[in-house]
ZAMARGU-4260 file (C-alpha; in steps of 0.2 Angstrom, whole numbers, plus 5000, padded with zeros to 4 digits):
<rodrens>
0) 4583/4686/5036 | 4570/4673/5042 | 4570/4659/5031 | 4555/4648/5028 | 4557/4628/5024
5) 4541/4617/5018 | 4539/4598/5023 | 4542/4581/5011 | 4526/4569/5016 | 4537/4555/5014
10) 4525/4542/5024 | 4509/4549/5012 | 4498/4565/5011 | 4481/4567/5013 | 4466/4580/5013
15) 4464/4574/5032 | 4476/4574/5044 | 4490/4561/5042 | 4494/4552/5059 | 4509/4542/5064
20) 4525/4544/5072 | 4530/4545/5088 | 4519/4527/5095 | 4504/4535/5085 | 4497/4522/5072
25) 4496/4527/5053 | 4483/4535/5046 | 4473/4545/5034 | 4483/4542/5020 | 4477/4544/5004
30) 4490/4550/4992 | 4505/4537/4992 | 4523/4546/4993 | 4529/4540/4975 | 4541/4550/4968
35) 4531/4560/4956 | 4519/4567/4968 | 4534/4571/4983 | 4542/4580/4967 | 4527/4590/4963
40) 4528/4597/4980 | 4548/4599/4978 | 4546/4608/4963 | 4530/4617/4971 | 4540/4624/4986
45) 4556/4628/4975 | 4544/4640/4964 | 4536/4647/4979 | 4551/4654/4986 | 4554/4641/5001
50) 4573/4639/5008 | 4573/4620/5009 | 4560/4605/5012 | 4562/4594/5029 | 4561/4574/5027
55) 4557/4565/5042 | 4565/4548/5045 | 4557/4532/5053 | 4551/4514/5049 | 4535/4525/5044
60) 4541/4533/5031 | 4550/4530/5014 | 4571/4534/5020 | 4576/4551/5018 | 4594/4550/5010
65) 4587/4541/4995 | 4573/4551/4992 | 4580/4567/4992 | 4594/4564/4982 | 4582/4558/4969
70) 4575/4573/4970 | 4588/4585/4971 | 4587/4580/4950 | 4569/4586/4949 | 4573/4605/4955
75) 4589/4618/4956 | 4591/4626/4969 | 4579/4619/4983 | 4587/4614/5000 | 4586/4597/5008
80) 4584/4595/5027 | 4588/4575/5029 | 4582/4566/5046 | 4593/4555/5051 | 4595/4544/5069
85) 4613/4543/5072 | 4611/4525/5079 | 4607/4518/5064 | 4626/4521/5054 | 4643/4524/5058
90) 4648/4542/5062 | 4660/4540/5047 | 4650/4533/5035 | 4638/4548/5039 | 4652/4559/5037
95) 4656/4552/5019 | 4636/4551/5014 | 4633/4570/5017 | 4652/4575/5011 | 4645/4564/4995
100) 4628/4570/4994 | 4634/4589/4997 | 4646/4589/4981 | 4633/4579/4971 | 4622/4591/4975
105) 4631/4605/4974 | 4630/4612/4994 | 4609/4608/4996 | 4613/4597/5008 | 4608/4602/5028
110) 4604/4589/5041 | 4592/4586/5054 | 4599/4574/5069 | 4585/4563/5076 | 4592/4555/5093
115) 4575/4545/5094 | 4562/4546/5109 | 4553/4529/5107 | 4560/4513/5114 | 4550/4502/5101
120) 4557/4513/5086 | 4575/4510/5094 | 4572/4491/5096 | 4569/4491/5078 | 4585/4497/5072
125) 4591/4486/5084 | 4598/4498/5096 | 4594/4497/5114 | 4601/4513/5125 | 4590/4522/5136
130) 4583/4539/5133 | 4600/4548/5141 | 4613/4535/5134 | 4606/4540/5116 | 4609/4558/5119
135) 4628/4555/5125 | 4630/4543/5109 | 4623/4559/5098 | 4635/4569/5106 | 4650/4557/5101
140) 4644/4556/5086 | 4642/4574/5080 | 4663/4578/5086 | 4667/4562/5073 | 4656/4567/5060
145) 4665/4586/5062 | 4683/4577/5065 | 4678/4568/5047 | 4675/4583/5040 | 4689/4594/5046
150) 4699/4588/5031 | 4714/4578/5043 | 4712/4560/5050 | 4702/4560/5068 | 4705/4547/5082
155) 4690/4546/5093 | 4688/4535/5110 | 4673/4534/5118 | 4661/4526/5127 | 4650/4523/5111
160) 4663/4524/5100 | 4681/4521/5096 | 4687/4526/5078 | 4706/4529/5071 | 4709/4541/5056
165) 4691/4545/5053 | 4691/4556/5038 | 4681/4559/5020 | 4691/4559/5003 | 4687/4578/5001
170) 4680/4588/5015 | 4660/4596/5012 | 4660/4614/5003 | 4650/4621/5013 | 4651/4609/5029
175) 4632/4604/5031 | 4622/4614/5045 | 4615/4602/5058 | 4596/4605/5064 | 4592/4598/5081
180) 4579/4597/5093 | 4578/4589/5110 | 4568/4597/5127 | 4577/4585/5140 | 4591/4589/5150
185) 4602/4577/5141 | 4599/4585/5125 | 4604/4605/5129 | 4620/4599/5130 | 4622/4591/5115
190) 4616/4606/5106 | 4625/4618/5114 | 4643/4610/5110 | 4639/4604/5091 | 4622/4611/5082
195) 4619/4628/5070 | 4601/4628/5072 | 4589/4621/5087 | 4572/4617/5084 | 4557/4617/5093
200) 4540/4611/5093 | 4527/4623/5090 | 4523/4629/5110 | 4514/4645/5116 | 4528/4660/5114
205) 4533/4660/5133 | 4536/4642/5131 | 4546/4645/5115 | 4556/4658/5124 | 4561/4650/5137
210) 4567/4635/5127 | 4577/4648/5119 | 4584/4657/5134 | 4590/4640/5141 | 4600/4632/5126
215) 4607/4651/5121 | 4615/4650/5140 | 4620/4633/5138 | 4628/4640/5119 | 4636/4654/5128
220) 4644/4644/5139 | 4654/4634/5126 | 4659/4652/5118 | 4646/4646/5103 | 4630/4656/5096
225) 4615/4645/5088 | 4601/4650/5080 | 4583/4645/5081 | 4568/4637/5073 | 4552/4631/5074
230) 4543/4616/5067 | 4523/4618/5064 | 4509/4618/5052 | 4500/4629/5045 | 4479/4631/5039
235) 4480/4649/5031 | 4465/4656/5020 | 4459/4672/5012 | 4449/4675/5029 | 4452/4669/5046
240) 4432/4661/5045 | 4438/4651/5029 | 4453/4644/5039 | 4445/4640/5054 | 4430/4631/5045
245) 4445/4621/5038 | 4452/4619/5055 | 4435/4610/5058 | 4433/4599/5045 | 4451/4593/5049
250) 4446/4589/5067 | 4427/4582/5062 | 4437/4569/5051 | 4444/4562/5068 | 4435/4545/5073
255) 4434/4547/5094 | 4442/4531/5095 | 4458/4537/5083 | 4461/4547/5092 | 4461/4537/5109
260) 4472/4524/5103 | 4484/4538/5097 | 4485/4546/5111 | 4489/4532/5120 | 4504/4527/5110
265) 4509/4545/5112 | 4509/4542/5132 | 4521/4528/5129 | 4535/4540/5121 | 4550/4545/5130
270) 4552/4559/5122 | 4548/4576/5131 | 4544/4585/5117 | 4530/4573/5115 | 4525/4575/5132
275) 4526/4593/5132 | 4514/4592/5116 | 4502/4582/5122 | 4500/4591/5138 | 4494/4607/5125
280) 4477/4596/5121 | 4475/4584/5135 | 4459/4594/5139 | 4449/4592/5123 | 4436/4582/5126
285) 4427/4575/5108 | 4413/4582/5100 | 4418/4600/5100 | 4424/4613/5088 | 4442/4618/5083
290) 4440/4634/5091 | 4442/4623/5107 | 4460/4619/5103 | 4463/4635/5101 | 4479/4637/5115
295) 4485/4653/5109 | 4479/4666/5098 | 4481/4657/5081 | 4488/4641/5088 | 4479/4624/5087
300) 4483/4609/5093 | 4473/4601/5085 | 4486/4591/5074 | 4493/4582/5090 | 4476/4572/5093
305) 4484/4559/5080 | 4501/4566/5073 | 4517/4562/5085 | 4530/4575/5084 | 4524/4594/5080
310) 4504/4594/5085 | 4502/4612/5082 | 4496/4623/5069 | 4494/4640/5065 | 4476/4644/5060
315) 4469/4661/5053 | 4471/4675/5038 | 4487/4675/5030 | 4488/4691/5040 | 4484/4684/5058
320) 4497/4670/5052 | 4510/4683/5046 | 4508/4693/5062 | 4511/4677/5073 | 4526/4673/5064
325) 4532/4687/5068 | 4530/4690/5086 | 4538/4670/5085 | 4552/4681/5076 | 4554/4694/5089
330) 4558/4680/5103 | 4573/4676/5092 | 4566/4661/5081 | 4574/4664/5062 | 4569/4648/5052
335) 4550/4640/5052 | 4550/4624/5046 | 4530/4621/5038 | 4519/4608/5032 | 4499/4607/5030
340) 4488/4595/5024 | 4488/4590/5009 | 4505/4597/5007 | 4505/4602/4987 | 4489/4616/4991
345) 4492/4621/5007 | 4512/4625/5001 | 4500/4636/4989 | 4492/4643/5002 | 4504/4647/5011
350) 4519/4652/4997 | 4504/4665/4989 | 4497/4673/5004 | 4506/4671/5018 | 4524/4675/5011
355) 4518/4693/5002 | 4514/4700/5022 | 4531/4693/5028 | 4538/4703/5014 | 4527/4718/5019
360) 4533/4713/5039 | 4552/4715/5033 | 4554/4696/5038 | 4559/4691/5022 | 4566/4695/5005
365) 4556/4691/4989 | 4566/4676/4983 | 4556/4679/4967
</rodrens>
């Protein structure tokens, strides 16, 4: 069945769009990610039925390992999909975190590999590889983490890398799933060979499907089958008037000049993705409505103005949004990874309206 994630604001939440990442400067911040609030929305997405909750990681936000394993005491039986750059540690010492983290937790563990698509980010961790070079890094790095893992010492010699014995003190029950998402050539690859589930930015359908169609034959090539998913947001109301008038006091916060100086940190990231999403608004022209972001029926793009990473949100009745999930489903996407702002009521929104039609759609089982 298709399974539904929800989104830890780990770098602060707002009633207005929260911008950052990705070059973008922060903003709009007006509720601080302490630990009570992000386990409000923990808790909040637990009840609603969600599988898991994404953190993202960054210099922008608080770090994902810590914070979720504090909150994987606040709720029972919640996922946590951790962001991590694999730059930033050793490919064993990642190994022996999750394989850690996964016992502690007792196999809520699923990770999310970030190979980075900003030079500046990069410099701050202090690693300097061009955007390809990161790529084939990740791709070392993910066979030692699974060599870790496989529960017999693993000799590794690379270019990036050169390990002897690499192994954990007992091996992950159930071995963490690893999310991924990357549009470049360099990245396929890397999916193809070592990742459960790719992700995808929110695009138009036919984008979306042939994103798909091209990992799946580079998947098929290496004798592996993935499965797919999608990252967006979500403004989902009673009524698909009440939605849109949400839409546009979302976009009427937005200062003319915000959102210039965001777009031109955006146009410094290496990553496609980012291209690829800022190419879905790069006609708006200020002062008019949401509807004018509209790209696709029920797909705005109105996010990526000021938020790097996933710009687009689905906008209607929690039937219109149902009912785009779904034809997303019939391309062959089977997790959504969600968020909204501010992320405690929009969960709401989403969790009580939107998640009795997929019910009614066949997409999903009650969790309840």
């Amino acid at each position: 069945m298709t399974k539904f994630h929800w989104f830890l604001p780990t770098s602060g939440d707002g009633r207005n769009l929260v911008g950052g990442g990705h070059g973008a400067a922060r903003r709009g911040v007006q509720r601080p990610p302490d630990i009570e609030y992000l386990a409000q929305i923990a808790r909040s997405a637990e009840q609603l039925g969600f599988e898991g909750v994404l953190t993202p990681t960054g210099t922008q936000c608080e770090d994902a390992w810590l914070t979720t394993a504090a909150l994987t005491r606040e709720t029972e039986r919640l996922k946590f999909l951790v962001a991590f750059r694999p730059g930033a540690l050793s490919p064993t010492l990642a190994a022996q975190m999750a394989a850690t983290y996964q016992r502690l937790s007792r196999g809520r563990l699923l990770l999310n590999i970030v190979t980075g698509g900003e030079r500046t980010e990069q410099a701050r961790f202090g690693d300097h590889l061009s955007h390809d070079e990161r790529y084939a890094r990740t791709d070392e790095f993910l066979s030692i983490v699974r060599g870790a893992w496989s529960g017999e010492p693993y000799d590794f010699k690379g270019d990036h890398y050169q390990v002897e014995g690499a192994t954990v003190s007992a091996a992950p029950d159930p071995i963490p799933e690893l999310y991924f998402g990357g549009s470049s050539p360099a990245a396929g690859p890397v999916a193809a060979r070592h990742v459960n589930v790719y992700l995808t930015w929110g695009e138009p359908p036919q984008q979306v499907k042939q994103k798909i169609e091209w990992i799946r034959g580079l998947a098929e090539e290496q004798g592996r089958r993935l499965r797919f998913g999608i990252r967006l947001h979500v403004v989902t109301r009673d009524t698909a008037k009440e939605a849109w008038v949400a839409a546009d006091r979302l976009l009427d916060d937005l200062d003319p000049a915000e959102i210039a100086a965001a777009q031109e940190g955006l146009a410094r990231s290496e990553s496609v993705g980012q291209k690829r999403m800022r190419a879905l608004h790069e006609d708006f022209r200020t002062g008019g409505s949401a509807h004018d972001l509209e790209i696709y029926p029920n797909l705005w793009a109105g996010v990526g103005l000021v938020r790097g990473g996933a710009g687009t949100a689905l906008v209607g009745s929690h039937g219109q949004v149902a009912e785009r999930i779904a034809e997303y489903a019939s391309l062959g996407i089977e997790e959504f990874v969600l968020s909204g702002y501010p992320h405690l009521e929009e969960a709401y929104w989403f969790g009580e309206g939107v998640l009795p039609e997929l019910n009614r759609l066949g997409l999903r089982e009650d969790a309840a």
